[in-house]
N, CA, C and O atoms as a Tripos MOL2 file, in Angstrom:
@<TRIPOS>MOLECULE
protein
  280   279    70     0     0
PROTEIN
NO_CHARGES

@<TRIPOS>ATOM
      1 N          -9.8820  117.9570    8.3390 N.3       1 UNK1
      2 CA         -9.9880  116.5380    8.0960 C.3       1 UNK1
      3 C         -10.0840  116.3200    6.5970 C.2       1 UNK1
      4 O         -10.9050  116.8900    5.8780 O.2       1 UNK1
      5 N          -9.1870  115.4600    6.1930 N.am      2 UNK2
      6 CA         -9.1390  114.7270    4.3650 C.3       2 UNK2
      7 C          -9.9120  114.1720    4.3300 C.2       2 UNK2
      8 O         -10.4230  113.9820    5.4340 O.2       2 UNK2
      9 N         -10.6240  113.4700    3.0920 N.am      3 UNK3
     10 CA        -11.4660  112.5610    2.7680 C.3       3 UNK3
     11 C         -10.5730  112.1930    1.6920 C.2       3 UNK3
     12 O          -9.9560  113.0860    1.1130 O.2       3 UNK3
     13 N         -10.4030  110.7530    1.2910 N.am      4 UNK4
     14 CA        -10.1020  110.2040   -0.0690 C.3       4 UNK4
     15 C         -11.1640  110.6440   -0.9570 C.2       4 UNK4
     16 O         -12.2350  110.9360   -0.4250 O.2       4 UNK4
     17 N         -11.0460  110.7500   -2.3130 N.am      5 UNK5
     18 CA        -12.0580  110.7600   -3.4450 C.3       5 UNK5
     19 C         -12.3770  109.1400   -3.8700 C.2       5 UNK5
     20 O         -11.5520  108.2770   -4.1690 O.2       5 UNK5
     21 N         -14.2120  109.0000   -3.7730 N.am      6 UNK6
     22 CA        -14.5420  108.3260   -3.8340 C.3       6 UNK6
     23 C         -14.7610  107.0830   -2.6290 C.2       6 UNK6
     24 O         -15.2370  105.9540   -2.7500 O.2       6 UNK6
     25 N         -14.2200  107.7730   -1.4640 N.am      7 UNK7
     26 CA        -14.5900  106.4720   -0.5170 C.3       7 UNK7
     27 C         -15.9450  106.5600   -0.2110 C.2       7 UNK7
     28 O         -16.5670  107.6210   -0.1790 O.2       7 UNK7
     29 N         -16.5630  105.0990    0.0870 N.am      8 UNK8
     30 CA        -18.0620  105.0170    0.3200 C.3       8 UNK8
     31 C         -18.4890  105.4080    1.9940 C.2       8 UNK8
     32 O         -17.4770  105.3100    2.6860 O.2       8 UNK8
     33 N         -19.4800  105.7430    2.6560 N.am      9 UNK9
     34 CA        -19.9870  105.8200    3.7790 C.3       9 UNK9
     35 C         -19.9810  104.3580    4.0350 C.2       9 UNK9
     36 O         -20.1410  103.6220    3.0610 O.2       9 UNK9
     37 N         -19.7720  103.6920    5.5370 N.am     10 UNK10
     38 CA        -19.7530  102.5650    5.9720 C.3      10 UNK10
     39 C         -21.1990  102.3930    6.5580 C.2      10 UNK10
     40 O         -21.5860  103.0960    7.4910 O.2      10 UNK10
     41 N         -21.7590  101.7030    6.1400 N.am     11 UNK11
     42 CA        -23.2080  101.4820    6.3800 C.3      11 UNK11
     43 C         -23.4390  100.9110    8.1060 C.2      11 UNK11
     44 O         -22.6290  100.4470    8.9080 O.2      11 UNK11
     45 N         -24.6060  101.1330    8.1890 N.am     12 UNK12
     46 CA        -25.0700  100.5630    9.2710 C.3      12 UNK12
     47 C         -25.1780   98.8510    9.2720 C.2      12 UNK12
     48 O         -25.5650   98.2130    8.2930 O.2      12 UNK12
     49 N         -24.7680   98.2560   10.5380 N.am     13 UNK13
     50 CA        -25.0910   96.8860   10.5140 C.3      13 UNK13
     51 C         -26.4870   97.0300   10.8480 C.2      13 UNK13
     52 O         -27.0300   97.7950   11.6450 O.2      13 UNK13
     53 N         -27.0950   95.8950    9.8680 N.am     14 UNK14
     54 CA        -28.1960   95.5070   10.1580 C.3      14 UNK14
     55 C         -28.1570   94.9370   10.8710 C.2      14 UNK14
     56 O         -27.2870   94.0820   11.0360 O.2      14 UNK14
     57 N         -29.5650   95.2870   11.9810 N.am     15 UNK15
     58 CA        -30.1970   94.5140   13.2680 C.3      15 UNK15
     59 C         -31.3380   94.0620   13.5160 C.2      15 UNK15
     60 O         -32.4170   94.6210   13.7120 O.2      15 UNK15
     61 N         -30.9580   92.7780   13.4880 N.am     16 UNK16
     62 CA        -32.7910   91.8380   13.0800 C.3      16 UNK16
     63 C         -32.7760   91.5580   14.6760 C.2      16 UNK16
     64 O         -31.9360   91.1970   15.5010 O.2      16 UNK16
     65 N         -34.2860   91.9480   14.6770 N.am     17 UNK17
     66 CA        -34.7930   91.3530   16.2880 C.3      17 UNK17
     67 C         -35.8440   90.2670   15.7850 C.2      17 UNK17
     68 O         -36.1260   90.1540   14.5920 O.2      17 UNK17
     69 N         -36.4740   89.3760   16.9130 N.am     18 UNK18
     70 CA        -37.1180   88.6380   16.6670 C.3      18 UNK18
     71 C         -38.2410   89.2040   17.6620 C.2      18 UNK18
     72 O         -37.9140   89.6090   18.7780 O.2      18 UNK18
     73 N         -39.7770   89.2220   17.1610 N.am     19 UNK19
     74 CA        -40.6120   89.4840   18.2910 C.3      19 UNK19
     75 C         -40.8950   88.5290   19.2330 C.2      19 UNK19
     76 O         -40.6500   87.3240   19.1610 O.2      19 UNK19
     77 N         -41.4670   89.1830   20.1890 N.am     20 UNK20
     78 CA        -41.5840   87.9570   21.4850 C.3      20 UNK20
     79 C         -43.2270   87.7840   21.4820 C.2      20 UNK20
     80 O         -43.7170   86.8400   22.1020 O.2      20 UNK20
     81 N         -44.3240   89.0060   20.5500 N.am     21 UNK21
     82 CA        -45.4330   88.2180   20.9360 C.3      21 UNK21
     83 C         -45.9200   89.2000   19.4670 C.2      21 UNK21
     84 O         -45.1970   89.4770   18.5100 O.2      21 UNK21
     85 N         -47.8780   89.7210   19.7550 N.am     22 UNK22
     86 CA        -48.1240   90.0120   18.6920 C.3      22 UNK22
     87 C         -47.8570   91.7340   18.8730 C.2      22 UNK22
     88 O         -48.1830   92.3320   19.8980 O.2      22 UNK22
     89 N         -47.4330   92.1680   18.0960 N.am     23 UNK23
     90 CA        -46.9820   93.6010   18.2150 C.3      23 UNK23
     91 C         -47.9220   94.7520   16.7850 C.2      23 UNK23
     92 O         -48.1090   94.1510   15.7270 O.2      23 UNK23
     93 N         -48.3770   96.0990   16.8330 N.am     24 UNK24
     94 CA        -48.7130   96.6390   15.7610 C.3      24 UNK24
     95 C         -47.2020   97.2670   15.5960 C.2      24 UNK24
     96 O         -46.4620   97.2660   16.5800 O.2      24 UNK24
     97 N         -46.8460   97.6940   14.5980 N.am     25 UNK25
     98 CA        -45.6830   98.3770   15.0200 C.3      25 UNK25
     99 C         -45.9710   99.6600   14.1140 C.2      25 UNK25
    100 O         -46.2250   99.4300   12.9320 O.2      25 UNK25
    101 N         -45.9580  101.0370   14.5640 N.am     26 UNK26
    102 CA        -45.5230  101.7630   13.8410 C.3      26 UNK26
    103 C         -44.6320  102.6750   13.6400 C.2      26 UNK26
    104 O         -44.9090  103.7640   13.1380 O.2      26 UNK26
    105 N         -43.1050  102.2230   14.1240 N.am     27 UNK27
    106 CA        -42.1960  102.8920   14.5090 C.3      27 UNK27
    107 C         -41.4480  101.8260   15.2850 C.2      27 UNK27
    108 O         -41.8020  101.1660   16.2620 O.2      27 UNK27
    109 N         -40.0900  101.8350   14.4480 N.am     28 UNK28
    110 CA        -38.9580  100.6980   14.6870 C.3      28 UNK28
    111 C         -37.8590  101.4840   15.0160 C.2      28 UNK28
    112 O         -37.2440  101.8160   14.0030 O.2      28 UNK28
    113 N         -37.2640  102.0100   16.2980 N.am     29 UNK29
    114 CA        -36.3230  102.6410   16.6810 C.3      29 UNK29
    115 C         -36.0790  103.9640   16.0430 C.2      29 UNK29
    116 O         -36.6320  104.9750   16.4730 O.2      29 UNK29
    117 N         -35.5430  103.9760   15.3740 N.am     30 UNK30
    118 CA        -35.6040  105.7510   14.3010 C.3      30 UNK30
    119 C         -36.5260  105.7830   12.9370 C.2      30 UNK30
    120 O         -36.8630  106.7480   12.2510 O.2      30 UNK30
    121 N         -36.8330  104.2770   12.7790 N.am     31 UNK31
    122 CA        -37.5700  104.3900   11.4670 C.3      31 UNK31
    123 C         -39.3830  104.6320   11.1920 C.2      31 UNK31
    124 O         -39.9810  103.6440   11.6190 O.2      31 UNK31
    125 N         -39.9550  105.2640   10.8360 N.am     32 UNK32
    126 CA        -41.2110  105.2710   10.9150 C.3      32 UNK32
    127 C         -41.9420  104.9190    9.8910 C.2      32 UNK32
    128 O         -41.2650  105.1460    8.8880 O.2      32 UNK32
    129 N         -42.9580  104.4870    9.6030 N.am     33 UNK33
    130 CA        -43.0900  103.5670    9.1200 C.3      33 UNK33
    131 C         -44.7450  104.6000    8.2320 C.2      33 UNK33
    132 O         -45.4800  105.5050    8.6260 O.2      33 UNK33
    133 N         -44.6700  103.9790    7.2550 N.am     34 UNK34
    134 CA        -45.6810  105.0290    6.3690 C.3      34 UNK34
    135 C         -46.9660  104.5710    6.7260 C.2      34 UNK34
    136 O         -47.8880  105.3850    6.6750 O.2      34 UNK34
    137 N         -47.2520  103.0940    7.1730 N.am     35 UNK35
    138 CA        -49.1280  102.8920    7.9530 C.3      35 UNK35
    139 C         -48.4350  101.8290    8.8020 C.2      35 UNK35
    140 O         -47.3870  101.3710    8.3470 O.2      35 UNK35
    141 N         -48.8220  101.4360    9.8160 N.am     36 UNK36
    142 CA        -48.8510  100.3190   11.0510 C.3      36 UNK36
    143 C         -48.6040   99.2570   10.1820 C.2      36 UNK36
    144 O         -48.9670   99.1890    9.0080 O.2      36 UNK36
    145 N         -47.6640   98.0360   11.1160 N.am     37 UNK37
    146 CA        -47.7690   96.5310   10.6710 C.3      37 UNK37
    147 C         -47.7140   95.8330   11.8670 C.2      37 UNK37
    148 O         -47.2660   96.2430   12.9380 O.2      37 UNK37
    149 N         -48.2680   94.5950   11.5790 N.am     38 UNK38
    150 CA        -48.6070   94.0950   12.5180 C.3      38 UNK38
    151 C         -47.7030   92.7400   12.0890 C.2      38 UNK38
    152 O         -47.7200   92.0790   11.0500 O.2      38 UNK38
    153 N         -46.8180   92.5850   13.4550 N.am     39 UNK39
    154 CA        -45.8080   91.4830   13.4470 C.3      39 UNK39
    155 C         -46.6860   90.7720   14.6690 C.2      39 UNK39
    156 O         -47.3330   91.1700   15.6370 O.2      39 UNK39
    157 N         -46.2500   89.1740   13.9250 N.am     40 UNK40
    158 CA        -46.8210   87.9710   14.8800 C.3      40 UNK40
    159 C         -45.2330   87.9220   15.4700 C.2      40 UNK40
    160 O         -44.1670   88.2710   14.9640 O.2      40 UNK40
    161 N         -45.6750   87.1530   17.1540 N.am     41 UNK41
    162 CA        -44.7120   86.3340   17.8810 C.3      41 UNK41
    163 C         -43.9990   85.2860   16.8110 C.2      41 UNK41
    164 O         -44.5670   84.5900   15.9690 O.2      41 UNK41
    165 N         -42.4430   85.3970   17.1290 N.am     42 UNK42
    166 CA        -41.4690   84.7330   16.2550 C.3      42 UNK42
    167 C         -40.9730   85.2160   15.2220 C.2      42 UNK42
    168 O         -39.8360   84.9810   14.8120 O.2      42 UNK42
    169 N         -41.8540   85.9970   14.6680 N.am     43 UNK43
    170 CA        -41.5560   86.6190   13.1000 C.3      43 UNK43
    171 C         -40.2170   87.8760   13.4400 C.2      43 UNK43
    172 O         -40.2850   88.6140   14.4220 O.2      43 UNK43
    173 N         -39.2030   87.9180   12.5640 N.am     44 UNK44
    174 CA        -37.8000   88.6930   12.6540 C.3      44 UNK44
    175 C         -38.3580   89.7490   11.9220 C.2      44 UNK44
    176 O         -39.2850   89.5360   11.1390 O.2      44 UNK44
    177 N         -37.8360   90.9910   12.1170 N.am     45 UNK45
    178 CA        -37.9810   92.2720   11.7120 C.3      45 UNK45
    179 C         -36.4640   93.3630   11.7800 C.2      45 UNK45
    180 O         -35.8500   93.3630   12.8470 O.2      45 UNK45
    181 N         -36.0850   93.9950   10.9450 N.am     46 UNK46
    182 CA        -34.8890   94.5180   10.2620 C.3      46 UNK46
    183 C         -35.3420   95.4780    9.6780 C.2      46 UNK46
    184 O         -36.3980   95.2110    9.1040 O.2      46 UNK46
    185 N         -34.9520   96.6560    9.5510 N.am     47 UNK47
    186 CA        -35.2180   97.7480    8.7700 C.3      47 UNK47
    187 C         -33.3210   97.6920    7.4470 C.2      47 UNK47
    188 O         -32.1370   97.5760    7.7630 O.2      47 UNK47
    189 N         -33.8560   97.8110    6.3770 N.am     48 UNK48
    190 CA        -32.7880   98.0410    5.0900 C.3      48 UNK48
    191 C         -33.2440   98.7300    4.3380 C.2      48 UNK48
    192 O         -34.4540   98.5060    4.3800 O.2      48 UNK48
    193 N         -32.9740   99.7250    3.3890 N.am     49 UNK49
    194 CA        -32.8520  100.4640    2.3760 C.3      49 UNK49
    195 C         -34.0250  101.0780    2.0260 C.2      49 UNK49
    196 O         -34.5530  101.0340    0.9150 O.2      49 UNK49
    197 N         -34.4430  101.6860    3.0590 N.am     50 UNK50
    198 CA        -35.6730  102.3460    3.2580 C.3      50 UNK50
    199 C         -36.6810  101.7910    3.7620 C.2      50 UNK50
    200 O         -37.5470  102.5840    4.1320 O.2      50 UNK50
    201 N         -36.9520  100.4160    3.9580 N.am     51 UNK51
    202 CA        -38.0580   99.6560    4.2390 C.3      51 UNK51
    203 C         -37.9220   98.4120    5.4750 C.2      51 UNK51
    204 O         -36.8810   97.8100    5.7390 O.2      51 UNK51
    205 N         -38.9220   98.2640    5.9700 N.am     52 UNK52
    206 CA        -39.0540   97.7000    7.5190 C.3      52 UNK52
    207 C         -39.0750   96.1770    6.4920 C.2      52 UNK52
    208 O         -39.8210   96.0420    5.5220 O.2      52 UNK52
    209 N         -38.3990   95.4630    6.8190 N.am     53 UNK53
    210 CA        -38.7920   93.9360    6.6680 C.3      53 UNK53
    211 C         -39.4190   93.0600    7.7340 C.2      53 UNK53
    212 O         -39.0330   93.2980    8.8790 O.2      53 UNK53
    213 N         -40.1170   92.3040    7.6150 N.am     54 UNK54
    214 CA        -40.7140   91.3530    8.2080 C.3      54 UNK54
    215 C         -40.6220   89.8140    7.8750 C.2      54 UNK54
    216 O         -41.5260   89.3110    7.2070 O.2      54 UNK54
    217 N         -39.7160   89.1590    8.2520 N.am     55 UNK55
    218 CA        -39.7840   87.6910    7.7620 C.3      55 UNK55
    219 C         -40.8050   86.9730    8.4920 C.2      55 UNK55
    220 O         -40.6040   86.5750    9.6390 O.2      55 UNK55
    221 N         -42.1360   86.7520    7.7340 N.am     56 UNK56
    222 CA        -43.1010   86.1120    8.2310 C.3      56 UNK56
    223 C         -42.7120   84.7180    8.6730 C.2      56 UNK56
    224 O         -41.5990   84.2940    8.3620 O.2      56 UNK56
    225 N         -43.5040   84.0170    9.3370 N.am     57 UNK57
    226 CA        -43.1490   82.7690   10.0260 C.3      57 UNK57
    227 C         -43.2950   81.5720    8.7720 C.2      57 UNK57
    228 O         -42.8620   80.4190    8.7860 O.2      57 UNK57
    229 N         -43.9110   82.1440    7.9080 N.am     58 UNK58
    230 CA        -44.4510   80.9760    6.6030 C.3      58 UNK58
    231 C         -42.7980   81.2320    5.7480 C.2      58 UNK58
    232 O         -42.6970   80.6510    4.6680 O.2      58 UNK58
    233 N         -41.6910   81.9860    6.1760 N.am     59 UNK59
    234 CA        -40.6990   82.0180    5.5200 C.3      59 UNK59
    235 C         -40.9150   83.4590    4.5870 C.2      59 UNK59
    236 O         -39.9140   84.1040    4.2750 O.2      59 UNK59
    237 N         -41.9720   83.8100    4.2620 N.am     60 UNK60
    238 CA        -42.0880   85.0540    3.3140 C.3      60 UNK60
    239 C         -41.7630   86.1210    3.8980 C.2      60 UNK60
    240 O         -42.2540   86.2290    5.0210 O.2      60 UNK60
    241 N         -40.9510   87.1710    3.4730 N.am     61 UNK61
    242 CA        -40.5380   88.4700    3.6870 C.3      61 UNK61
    243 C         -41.4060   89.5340    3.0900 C.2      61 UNK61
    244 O         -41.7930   89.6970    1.9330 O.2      61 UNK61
    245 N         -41.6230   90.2620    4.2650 N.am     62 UNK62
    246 CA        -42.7010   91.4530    3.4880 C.3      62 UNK62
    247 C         -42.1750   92.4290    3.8210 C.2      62 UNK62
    248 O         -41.5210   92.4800    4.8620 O.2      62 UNK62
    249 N         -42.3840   93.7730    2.7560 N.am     63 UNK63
    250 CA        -41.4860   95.1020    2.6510 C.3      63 UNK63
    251 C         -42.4630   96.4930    3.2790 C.2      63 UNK63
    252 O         -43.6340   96.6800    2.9480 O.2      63 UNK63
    253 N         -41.6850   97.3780    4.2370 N.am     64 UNK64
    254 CA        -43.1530   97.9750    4.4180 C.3      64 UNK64
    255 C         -42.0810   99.4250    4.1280 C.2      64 UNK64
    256 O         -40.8900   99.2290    4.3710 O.2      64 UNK64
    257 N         -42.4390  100.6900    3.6780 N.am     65 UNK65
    258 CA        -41.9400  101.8790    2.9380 C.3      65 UNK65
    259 C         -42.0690  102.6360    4.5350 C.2      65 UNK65
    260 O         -42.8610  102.3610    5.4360 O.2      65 UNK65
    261 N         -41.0190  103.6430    4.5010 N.am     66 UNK66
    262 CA        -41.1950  104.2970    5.5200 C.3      66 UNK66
    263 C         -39.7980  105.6540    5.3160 C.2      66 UNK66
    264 O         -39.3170  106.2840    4.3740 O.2      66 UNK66
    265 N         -39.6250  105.5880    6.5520 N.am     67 UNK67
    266 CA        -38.3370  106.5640    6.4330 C.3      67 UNK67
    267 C         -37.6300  107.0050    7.8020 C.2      67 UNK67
    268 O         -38.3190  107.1390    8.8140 O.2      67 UNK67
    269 N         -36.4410  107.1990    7.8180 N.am     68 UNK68
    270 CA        -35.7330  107.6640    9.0320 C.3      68 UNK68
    271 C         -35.7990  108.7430    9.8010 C.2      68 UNK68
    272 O         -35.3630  109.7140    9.1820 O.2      68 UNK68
    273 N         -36.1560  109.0140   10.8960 N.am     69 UNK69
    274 CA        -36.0940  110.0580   11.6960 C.3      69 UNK69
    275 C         -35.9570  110.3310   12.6260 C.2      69 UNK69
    276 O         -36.7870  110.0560   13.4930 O.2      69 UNK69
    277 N         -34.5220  111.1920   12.9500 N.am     70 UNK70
    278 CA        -33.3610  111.3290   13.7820 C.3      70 UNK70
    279 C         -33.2530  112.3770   14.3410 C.2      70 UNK70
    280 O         -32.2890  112.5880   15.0770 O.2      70 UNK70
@<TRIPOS>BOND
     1     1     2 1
     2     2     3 1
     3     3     4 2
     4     3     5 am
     5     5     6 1
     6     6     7 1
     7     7     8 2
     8     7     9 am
     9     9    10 1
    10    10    11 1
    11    11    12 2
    12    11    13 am
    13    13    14 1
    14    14    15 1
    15    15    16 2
    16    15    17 am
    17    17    18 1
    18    18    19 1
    19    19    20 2
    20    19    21 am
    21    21    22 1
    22    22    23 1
    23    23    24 2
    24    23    25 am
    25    25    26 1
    26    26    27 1
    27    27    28 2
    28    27    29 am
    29    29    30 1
    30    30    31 1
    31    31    32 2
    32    31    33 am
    33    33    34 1
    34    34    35 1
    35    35    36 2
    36    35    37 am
    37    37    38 1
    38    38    39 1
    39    39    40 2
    40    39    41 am
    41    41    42 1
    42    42    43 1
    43    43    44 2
    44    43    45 am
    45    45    46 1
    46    46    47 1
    47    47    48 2
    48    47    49 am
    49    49    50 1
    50    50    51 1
    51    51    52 2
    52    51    53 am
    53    53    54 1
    54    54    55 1
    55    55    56 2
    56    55    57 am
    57    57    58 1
    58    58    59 1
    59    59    60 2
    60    59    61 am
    61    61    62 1
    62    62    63 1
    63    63    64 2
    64    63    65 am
    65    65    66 1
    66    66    67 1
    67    67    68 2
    68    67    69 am
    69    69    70 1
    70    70    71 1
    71    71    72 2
    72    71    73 am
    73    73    74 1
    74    74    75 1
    75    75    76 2
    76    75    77 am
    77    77    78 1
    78    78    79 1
    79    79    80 2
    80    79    81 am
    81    81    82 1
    82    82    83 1
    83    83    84 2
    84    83    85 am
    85    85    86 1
    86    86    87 1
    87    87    88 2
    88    87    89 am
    89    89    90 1
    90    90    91 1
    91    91    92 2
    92    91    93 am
    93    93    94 1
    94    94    95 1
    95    95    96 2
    96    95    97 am
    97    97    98 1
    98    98    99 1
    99    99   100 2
   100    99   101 am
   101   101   102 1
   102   102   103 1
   103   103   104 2
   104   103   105 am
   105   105   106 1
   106   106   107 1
   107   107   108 2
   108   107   109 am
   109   109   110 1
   110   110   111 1
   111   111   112 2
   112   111   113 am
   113   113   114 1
   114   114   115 1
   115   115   116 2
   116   115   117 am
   117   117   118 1
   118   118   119 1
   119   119   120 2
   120   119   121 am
   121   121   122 1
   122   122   123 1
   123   123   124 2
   124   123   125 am
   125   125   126 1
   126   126   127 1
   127   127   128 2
   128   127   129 am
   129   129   130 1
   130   130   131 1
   131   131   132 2
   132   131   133 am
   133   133   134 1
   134   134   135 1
   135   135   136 2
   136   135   137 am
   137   137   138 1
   138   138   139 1
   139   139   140 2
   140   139   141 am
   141   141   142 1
   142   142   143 1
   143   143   144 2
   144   143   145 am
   145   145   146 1
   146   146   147 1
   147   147   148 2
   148   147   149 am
   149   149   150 1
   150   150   151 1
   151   151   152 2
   152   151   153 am
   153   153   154 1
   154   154   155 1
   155   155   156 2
   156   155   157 am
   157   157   158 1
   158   158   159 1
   159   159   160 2
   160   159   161 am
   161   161   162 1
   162   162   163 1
   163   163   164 2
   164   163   165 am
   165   165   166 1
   166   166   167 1
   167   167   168 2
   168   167   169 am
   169   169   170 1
   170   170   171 1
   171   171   172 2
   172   171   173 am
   173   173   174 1
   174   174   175 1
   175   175   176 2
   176   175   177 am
   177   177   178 1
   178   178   179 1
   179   179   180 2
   180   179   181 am
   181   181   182 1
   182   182   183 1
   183   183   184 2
   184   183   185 am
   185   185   186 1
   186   186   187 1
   187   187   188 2
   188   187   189 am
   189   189   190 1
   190   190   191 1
   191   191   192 2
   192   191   193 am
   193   193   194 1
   194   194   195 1
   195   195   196 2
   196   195   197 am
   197   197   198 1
   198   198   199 1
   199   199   200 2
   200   199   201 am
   201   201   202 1
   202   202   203 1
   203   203   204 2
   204   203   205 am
   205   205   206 1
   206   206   207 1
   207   207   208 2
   208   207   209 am
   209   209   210 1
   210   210   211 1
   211   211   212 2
   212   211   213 am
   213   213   214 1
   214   214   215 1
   215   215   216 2
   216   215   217 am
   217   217   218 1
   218   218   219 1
   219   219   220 2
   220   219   221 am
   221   221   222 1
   222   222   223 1
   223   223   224 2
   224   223   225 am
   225   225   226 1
   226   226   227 1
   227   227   228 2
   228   227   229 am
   229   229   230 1
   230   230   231 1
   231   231   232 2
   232   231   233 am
   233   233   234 1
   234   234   235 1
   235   235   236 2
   236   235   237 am
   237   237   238 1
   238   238   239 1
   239   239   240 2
   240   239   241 am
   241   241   242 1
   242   242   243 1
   243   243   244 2
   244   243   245 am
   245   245   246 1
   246   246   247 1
   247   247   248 2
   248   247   249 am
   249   249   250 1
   250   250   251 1
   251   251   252 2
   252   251   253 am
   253   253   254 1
   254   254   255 1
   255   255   256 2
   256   255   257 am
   257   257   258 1
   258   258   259 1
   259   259   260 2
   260   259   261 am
   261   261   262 1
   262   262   263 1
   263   263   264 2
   264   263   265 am
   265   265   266 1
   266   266   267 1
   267   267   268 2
   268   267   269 am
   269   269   270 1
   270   270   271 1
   271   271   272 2
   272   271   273 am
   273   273   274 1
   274   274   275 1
   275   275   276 2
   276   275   277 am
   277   277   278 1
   278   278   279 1
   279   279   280 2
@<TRIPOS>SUBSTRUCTURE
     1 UNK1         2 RESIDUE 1 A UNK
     2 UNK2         6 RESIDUE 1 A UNK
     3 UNK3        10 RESIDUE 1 A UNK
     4 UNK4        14 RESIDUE 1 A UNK
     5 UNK5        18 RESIDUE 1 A UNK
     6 UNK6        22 RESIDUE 1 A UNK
     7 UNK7        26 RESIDUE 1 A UNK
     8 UNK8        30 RESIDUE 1 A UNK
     9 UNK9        34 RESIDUE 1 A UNK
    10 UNK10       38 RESIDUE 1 A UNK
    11 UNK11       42 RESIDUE 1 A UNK
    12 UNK12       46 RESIDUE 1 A UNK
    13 UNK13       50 RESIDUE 1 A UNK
    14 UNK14       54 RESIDUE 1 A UNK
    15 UNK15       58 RESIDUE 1 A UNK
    16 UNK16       62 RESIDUE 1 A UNK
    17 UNK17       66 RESIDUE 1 A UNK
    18 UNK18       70 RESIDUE 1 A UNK
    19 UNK19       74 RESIDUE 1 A UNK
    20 UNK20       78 RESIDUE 1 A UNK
    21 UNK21       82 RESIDUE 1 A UNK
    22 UNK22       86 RESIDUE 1 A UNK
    23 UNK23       90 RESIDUE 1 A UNK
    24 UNK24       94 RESIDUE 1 A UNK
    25 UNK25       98 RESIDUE 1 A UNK
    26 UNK26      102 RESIDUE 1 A UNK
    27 UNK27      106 RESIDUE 1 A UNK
    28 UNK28      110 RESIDUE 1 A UNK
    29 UNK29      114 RESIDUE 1 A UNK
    30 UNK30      118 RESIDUE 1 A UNK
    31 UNK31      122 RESIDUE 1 A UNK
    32 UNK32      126 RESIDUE 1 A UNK
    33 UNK33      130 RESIDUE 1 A UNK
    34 UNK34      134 RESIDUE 1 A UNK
    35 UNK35      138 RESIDUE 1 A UNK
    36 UNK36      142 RESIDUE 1 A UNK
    37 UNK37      146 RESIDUE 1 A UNK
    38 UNK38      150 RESIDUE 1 A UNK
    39 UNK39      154 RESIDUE 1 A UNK
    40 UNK40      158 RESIDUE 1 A UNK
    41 UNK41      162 RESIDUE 1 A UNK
    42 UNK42      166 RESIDUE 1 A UNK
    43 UNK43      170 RESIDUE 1 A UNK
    44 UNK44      174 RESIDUE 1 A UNK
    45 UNK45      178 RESIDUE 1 A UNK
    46 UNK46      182 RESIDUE 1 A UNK
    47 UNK47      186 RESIDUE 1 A UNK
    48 UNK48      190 RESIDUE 1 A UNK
    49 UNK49      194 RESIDUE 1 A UNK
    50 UNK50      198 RESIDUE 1 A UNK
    51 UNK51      202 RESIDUE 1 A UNK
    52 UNK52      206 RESIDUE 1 A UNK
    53 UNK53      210 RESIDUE 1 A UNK
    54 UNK54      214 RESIDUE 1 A UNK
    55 UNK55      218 RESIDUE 1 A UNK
    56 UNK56      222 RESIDUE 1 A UNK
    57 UNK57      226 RESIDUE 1 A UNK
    58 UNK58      230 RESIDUE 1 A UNK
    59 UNK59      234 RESIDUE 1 A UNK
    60 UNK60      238 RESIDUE 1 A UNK
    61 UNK61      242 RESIDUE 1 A UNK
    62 UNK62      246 RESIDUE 1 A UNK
    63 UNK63      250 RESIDUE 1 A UNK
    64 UNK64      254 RESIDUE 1 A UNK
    65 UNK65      258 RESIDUE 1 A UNK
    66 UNK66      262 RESIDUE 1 A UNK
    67 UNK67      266 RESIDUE 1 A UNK
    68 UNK68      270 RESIDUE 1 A UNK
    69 UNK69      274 RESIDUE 1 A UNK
    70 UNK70      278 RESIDUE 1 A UNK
């Protein structure tokens, strides 16, 4: 199998869920998460570029550090 020089890896689509109630989370499908967070009902959650996001319900996004494991 060829590879061109210089083509990029095609990233993962990001997948925002929305929670359905109050959740701790420490571990988002493959991603684990470096201490527990605690998502309220409504609030969307997405893992990107190393870090779990949380779009709080007040509109603020909070970043939590973690890492993949597959």
């Amino acid at each position: 199998m060829l590879f061109a020089v210089g083509t990029a890896r095609k990233r993962q689509p990001i997948r925002r869920e929305r929670a359905d109630r109050l959740t701790l989370v420490n571990r988002w499908h493959y991603f684990v998460l470096d201490q527990p967070v605690l998502v309220d009902a409504g609030e969307i959650v997405w893992v990107e570029d190393g870090y779990l996001l949380v779009q709080r319900t007040t509109g603020v996004v909070d970043a939590y550090p973690g890492f993949v494991n597959r």
